[in-house]
DOBAKOL-901806 format. One record per residue (C-alpha): z, x, y. Coordinates in steps of 0.5 Angstrom, whole numbers, plus 2048, in hexadecimal, padded with zeros to 3 digits. Each point is the difference from the previous one (the first is absolute). Example, Ala and Ser with C-alpha at 12.3 -4.5 7.8 and 13.67 -1.06 7.14 Angstrom:
BEGIN
8108197F7;7FE802807;
END
This chain:
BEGIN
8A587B94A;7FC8017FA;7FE807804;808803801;8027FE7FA;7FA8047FC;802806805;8077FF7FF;7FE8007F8;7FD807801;805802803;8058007FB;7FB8027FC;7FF806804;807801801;8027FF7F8;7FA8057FF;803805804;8068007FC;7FD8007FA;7FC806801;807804803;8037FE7F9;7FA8027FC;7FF807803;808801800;8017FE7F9;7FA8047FE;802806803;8067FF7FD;7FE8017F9;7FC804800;806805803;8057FD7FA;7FA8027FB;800807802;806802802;8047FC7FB;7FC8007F9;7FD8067FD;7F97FD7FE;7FC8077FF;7FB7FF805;7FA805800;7FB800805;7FC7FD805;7FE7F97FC;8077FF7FE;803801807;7FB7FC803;8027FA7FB;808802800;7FF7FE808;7FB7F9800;8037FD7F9;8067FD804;7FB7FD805;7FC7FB7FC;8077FD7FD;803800806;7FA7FC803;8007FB7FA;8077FF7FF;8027FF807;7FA7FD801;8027FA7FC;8047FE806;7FB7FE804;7FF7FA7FB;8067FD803;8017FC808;804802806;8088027FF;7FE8007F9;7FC805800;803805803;8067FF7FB;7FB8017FB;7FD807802;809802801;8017FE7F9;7FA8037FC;802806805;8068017FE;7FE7FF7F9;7FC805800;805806803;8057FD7FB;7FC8017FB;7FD808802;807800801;8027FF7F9;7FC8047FD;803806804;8067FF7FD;7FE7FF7F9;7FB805801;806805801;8047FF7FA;7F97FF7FB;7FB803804;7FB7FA7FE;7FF7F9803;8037FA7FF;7FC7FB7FD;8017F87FE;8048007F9;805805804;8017FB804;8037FC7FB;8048047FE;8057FE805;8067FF7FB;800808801;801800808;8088007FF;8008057FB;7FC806805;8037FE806;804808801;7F88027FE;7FD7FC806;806802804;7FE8087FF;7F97FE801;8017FE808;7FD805805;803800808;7F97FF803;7FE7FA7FB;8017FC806;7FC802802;7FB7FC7FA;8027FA805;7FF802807;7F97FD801;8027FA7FD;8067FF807;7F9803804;7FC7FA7FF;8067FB800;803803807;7F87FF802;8007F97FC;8057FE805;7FF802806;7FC7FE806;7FA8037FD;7FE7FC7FB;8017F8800;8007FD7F9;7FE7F9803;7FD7FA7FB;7F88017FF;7FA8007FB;7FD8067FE;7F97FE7FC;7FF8037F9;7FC805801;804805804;8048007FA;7FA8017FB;7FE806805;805803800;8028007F8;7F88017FF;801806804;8068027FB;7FB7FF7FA;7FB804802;805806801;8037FF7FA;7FA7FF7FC;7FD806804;8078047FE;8007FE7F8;7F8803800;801806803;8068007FC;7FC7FE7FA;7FB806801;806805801;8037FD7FA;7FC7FD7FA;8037F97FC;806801805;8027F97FF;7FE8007F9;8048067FE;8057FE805;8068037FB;802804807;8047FC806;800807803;7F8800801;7FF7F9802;805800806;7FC807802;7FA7FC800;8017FA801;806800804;8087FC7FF;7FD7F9802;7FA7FF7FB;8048057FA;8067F9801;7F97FB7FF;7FD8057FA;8078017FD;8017F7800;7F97FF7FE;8028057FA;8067FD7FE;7FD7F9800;7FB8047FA;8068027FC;8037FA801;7FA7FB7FE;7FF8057FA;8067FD7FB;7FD7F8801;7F98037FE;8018047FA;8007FF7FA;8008037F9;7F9803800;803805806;8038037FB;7FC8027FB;7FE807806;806802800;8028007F9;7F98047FF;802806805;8078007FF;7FF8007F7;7FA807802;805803803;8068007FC;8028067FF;8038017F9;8078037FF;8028067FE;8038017FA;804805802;8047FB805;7FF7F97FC;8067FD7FF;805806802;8057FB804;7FE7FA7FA;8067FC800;804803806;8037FC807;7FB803806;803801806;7FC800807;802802806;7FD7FF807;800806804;7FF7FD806;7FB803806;8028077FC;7FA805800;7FE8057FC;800806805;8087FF800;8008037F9;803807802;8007FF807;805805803;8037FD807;804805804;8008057F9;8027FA7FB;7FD7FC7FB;7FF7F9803;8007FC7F9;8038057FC;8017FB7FA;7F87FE800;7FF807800;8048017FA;7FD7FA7FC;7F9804801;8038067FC;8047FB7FA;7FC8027FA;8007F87FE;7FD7FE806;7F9800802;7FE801808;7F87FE802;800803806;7F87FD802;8047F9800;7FE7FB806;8027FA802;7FA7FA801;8047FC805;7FE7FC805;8037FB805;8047FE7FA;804806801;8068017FC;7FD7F97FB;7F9802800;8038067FD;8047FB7FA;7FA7FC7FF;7FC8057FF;8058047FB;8027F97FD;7F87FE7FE;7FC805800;7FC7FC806;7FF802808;8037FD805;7FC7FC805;7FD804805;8027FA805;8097FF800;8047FF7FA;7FE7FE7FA;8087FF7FE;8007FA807;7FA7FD7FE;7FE8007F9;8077FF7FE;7FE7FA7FB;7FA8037FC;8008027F9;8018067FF;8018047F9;805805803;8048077FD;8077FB7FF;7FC7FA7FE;7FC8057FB;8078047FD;8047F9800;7FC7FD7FB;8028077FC;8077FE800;802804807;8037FD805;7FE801807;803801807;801802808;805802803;7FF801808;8057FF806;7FC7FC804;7FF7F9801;7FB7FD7FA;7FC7FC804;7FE807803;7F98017FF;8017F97FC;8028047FA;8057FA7FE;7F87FD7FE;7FC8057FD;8058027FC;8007FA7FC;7F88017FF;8028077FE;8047FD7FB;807804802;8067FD7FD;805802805;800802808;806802803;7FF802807;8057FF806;8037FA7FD;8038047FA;803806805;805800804;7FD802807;806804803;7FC801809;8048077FE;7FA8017FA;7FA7FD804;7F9803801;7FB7FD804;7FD7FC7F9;8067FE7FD;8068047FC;7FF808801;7FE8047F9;8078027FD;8047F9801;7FA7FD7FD;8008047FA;8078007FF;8007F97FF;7FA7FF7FE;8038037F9;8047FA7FE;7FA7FC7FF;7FC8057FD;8058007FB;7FF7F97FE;7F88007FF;8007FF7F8;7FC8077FD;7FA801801;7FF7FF807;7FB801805;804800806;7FD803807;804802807;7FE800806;805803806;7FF800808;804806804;7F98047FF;7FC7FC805;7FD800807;803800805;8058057FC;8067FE802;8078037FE;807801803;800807801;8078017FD;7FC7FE7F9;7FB805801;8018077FC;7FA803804;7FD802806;7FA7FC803;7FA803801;7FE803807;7F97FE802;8017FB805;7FF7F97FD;8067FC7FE;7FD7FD7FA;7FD8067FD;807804802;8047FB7FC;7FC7FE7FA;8038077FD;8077FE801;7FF7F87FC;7FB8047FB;8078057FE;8037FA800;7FD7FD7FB;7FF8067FC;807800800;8017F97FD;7FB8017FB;8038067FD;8077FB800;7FB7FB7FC;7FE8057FB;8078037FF;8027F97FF;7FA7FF7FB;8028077FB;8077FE800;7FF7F87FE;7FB8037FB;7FA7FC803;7FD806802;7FE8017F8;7FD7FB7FE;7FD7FE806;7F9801804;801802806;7FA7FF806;801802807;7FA7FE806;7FF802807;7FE7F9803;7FC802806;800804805;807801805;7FC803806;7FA7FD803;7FA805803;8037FC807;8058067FF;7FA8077FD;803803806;8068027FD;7FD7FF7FB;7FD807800;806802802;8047FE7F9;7F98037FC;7FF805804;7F87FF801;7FC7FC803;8007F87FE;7F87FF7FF;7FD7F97FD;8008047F9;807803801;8027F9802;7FD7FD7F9;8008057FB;808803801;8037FA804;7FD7FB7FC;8048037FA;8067FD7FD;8058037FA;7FF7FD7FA;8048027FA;8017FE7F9;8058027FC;8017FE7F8;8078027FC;7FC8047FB;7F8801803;7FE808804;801800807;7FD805805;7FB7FF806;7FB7FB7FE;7F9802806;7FC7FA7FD;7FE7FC807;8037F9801;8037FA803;8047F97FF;7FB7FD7FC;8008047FA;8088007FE;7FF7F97FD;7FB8027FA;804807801;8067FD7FE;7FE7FB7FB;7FD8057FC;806804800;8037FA7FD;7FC7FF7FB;7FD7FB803;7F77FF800;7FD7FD806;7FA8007FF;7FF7F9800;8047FF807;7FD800807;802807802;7FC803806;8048077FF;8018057F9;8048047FD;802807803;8018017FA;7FA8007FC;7FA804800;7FB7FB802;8057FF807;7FB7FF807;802804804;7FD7FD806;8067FD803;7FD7F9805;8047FF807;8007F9802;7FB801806;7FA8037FC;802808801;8028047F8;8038067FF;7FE8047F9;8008077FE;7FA802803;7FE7FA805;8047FD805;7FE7FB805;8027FE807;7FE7FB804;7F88027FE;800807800;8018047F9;8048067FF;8018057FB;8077FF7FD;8028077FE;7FD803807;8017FA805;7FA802803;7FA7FB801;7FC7FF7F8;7FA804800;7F97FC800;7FE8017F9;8077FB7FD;8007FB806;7FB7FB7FB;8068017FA;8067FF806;7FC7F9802;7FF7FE7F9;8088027FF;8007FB807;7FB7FB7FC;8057FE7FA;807801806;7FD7FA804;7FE7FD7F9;8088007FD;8027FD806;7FC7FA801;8017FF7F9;807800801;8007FC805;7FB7FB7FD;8068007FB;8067FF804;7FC7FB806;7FE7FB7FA;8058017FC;7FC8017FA;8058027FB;8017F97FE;7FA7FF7FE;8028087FC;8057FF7F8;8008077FE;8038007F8;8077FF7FE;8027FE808;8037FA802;7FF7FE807;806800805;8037F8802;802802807;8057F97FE;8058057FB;802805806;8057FE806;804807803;8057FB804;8068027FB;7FE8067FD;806804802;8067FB7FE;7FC7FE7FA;8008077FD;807801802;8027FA7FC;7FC8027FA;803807800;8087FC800;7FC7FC7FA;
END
């Protein structure tokens, strides 16, 4: 009896084995085919070929391994769930990686009160043949279910489990020493995603990225007031001193930010069809009181459009992980509002979406804003609609009202939404043709940017007649980019060259950025920057000295401005270097750096991933408690409630 018992417990084994080992080799192959045909990893050479192929192996082994720990029916269920996790999460990433051209990672999971709001996003993002993600999945149930396999009740010893993950383990050590030969201080270093899912592979990236976040996590609970001291020292070195020339031109002015949302710096006098598509921008570039950088480029992460706030409202990088705004929302922070607010401004945004987007309705108070009006203060006629809320023109136009009410001087910032992926409009409100190269998104993106080039222009016209427009600074920023390189294809068409990685980095990381101050000369400004130098900028215009803040960027304006412009993954654009996933190239050329400069260009990179992580100390500890510049009072969250910003300046106003 002992004896059919044992062989009917082997048997189950065997058959249980066998499906195991169908479901291992079908999930392998599987990934790797998604991870070469759906991401863009830049791949070179034999090694990485090779580790690109066996890294899904050993995750594979070892996650759907732990299915053998559990007995009988059960352990079928298990293997089926932990499968079809995993596809689900391939299959996420697919669908984040075409909208982001990135990962997603643990704190973007978080960020669940956004979903509703992107939903027209994800619905573009969707393929016929993503079914297909899905297909293996039924193949295994069908095989689960048929006469073939026989999930009966049964025992199945330790050790198999343990084989086969230490089978796992021994692949995927062997892949990350490959990988570590191929790439030093991979894991270290790891401010790239694309390199270590080229590595590593999708699975063991999702097990890196948690593991990481956990770090950043922890790092609030364990810092204390001595972690400081580092940063204060790096950021006082590089102060950069402001130019007399500049210094306090716009001294007691309203600022006024407008958020050129996914505008890129190419759209400046781009001809479509033998017009301009943003004749109005074009414009402002020639305006002798306006100052346009044309090396300007937006640091921007997974954060996107609030990474871009962040940045711009402290002076501190986003997080290389998620959005700051979701999930550092209630740190200390001594932000521009807050700053000005103590100089007797008085803040606000104005933004037609829902306020918990991005958790803005939080941050917001952290920032030390007086007034939010998002799509609770507009009428939201579905007539007037985008796909991220009420469509430029109609926002502008009501946003007039409550701008008027702002007691004088005001730091009041706008944020509208038409000018963004997937780039869809009515076409019986468009004033332009699409362009013609094929892809839908790249096609349509000229005809919402003419559109919000149109509405900007009703704005300024507004801004001249009510008298703003002289005694006010204005400030205006492209965000981040509009088309991802999942779209270089037309893009080439649309720049009529080749997209290679520097092209990718130096011309389509630009933004425009543009300052005009009622008084100040204007011109065409070539000094290279980014989002993280407008708050020392502007402060300095404003008379204001920041010296004793924690301001990572410095003023465009000054002599002693640093030219090499950090991106959040460890690459840099300068005016002679520019890096790109590893490799430097001569910026004024595009070609590789010559030997005898690559020792300065990995000094550049040195000081780059320096910044970072000290940012990233400042912004994961939450070290500006422990930081009191003069003359500034701490922000009390308690003082800010956004609920009834609309009705309590209309009843301010009737007072």
């Amino acid at each position: 009896m002992r004896r059919i018992h044992e062989q009917l417990e082997e048997r189950i084994r065997s058959q249980f084995g066998v499906f195991f080992l169908i479901a291992v080799v079908m999930l392998w192959m599987k990934t790797y085919l998604v991870q070469v045909t759906q991401f863009d990893l830049g791949v070179q050479g034999i090694l990485q070929q090779f580790l690109l192929l066996m890294n899904p192996l050993g995750s594979a082994l070892i996650i759907l391994g732990m299915a053998w720990l559990f007995r009988g029916r059960r352990r079928y269920a298990a293997l089926m769930a932990l499968y079809f996790f995993l596809s689900f999460l391939l299959f996420a990433n697919v669908m984040y990686y075409r909208f982001f051209n990135d990962f997603i990672t643990l704190p973007t999971l978080f960020q669940t009160q956004n979903f509703g709001d992107v939903s027209g996003s994800i619905t573009a993002l969707l393929n016929p043949y993503d079914f297909m993600f899905f297909i293996d999945f039924a193949v295994l149930m069908i095989l689960l279910f048929s006469k073939h396999i026989k999930s009966a009740e049964g025992t199945v010893k330790r050790r198999a489990a343990l084989t086969f993950m230490g089978i796992g383990l021994v692949i995927s050590g062997l892949n990350l020493a490959l990988a570590e030969s191929d790439r030093p201080q991979l894991l270290t270093r790891g401010f790239d995603r694309n390199y270590i899912v080229k590595y590593l592979g999708m699975y063991n990236y999702a097990v890196y990225d948690a593991v990481q976040s956990t770090k950043a996590s922890a790092q609030r609970v364990l810092a204390d007031s001595n972690d400081i001291t580092e940063v204060v020292n790096f950021t006082n070195s590089n102060h950069a001193e402001p130019n007399p020339k500049y210094f306090g031109k716009a001294e007691g002015m309203n600022v006024i930010l407008i958020h050129l949302e996914s505008i890129q710096e190419f759209l400046i006098d781009y001809e479509l069809h033998g017009e301009e598509v943003t004749p109005f921008l074009n414009s402002l570039t020639k305006d002798k009181n306006m100052m346009y950088f044309d090396n300007f480029f937006h640091q921007t992460a997974q954060g996107k459009t609030s990474d871009a706030e962040f940045i711009l409202s402290n002076s501190l990088y986003g997080l290389p992980q998620g959005s700051a705004f979701t999930m550092k929302g209630m740190n200390t922070y001594q932000a521009a509002p807050a700053i000005l607010g103590q100089e007797g401004y008085t803040s606000a945004v104005f933004h037609p979406n829902t306020g918990s987007f991005w958790n803005r309705n939080e941050i917001y108070k952290s920032f030390g804003y007086n007034h939010f009006f998002d799509a609770s203060s507009y009428e939201m006629d579905p007539e007037q609609l985008a796909d991220y809320g009420l469509m430029d023109k109609p926002f502008f136009e009501q946003s007039i009202p409550y701008l008027e009410t702002l007691p004088q001087p005001f730091y009041a910032k706008f944020i509208s939404v038409t000018h963004h992926y997937p780039f869809s409009m009515d076409q019986d409100k468009t004033t332009i043709e699409p362009h013609i190269t094929g892809d839908q998104s790249v096609d349509d993106y000229f005809q919402t940017a003419r559109y919000a080039d149109e509405a900007l222009e009703q704005f300024f016209a507004y801004l001249k007649e009510s008298g703003l427009y002289d005694n006010s600074m204005i400030i205006m920023y492209g965000d981040h980019y509009g088309i991802s390189q999942n779209h270089d294809a037309a893009m080439e068409e649309v720049l009529e060259k080749e997209v290679t990685p520097f092209v990718s980095k130096s011309e389509l990381q630009r933004v425009p950025f543009f300052i005009r101050v009622p008084g100040m000369e204007g011109g065409i400004n070539h000094s290279y920057g980014g989002q993280i130098d407008i708050l020392p900028t502007i402060l300095h215009l404003l008379g204001k000295e920041t010296k004793d803040y924690i301001h990572f960027g410095t003023d465009l304006l000054s002599k002693e401005h640093d030219e090499v412009v950090p991106f959040r993954n460890g690459d840099f654009v300068s005016p002679t270097v520019t890096a790109v996933d590893g490799d430097y190239y001569d910026t004024e050329t595009g070609l590789p750096l010559d030997e005898s400069k690559i020792e300065e260009a990995k000094k550049y990179h040195e000081v780059v991933e320096y910044k970072l992580q000290l940012s990233d100390r400042v912004v994961n500890g939450d070290l500006l408690r422990f930081h009191s510049p003069d003359a500034f009072e701490p922000v009390d969250r308690s003082e800010y409630d956004y609920s009834l910003d609309a009705s309590r300046l209309d009843d301010e106003e009737v007072e």
